[in-house]
C-alpha positions as CSV (number, residue, x, y, z in Angstrom):
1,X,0.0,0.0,0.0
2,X,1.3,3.6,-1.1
3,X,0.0,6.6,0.9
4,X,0.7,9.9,-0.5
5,X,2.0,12.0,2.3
6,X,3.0,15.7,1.6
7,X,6.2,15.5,-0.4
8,X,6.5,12.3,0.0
9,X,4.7,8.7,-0.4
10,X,5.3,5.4,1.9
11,X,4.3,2.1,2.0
12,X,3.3,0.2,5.4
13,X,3.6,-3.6,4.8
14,X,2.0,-5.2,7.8
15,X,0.9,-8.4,6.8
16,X,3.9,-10.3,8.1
17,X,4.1,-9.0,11.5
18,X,7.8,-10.3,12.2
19,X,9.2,-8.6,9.0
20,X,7.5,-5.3,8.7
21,X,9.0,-2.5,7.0
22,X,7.9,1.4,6.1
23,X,9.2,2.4,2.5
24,X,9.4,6.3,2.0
25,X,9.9,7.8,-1.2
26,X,10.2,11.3,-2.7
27,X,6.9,12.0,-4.4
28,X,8.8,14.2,-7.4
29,X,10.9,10.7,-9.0
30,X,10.2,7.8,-6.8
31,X,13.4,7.6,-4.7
32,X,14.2,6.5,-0.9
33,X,14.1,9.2,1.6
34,X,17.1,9.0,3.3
35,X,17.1,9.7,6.8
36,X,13.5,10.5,7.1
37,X,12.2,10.4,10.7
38,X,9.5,7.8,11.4
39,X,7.2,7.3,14.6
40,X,5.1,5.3,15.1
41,X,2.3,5.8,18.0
42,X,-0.4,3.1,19.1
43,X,-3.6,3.5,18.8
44,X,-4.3,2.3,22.4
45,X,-4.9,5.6,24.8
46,X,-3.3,3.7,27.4
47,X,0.1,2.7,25.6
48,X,0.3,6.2,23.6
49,X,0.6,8.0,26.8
50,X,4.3,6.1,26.9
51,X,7.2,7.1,25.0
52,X,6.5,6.3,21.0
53,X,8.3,4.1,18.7
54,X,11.3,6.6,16.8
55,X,13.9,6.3,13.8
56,X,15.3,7.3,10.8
57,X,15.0,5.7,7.4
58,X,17.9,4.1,5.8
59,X,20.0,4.4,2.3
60,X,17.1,2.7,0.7
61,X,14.3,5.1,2.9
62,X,13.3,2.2,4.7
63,X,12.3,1.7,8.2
64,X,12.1,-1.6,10.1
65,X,8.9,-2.2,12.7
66,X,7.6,-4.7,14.5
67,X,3.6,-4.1,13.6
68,X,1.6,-6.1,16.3
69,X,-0.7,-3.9,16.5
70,X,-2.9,-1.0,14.7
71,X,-0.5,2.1,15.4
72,X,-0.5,5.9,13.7
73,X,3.0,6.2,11.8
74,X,3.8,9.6,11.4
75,X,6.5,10.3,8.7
76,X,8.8,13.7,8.4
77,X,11.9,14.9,7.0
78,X,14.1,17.6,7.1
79,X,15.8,19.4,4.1
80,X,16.4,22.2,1.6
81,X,16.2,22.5,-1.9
């Protein structure tokens, strides 16, 4: 799944909850975001009050997660043109 996200679009694959990954990619030509700053938050009131889930993307804009459960994944990047 690809979400369009501001100036950028990444894909959550959760189906395989031991090997889940976030892909981000520039929206202009399709290529990883490197170092792009990923957190994810639960959905669960309870466990979101705790500290959430941080990290940056790698080379290839991709972030490693454990999904085990529905969470919010927030995606952001700083840069200049």
């Amino acid at each position: 799944m690809f979400i369009l996200l501001g100036a950028v679009m990444f894909s959550a694959s959760a189906f395989d909850p031991g090997n889940s990954t976030v892909t981000v990619l520039k929206k202009e030509d399709g290529k990883p975001l490197v170092d792009a700053i990923v957190k994810v938050v639960s959905l669960d009131s309870a466990v979101r009050k705790a500290r959430p889930y941080m990290g940056l993307t790698d080379a290839r804009g991709v972030f490693l997660y454990n999904f085990t459960e529905p969470v919010i994944v927030q995606v952001s990047h700083l840069g200049f043109v």
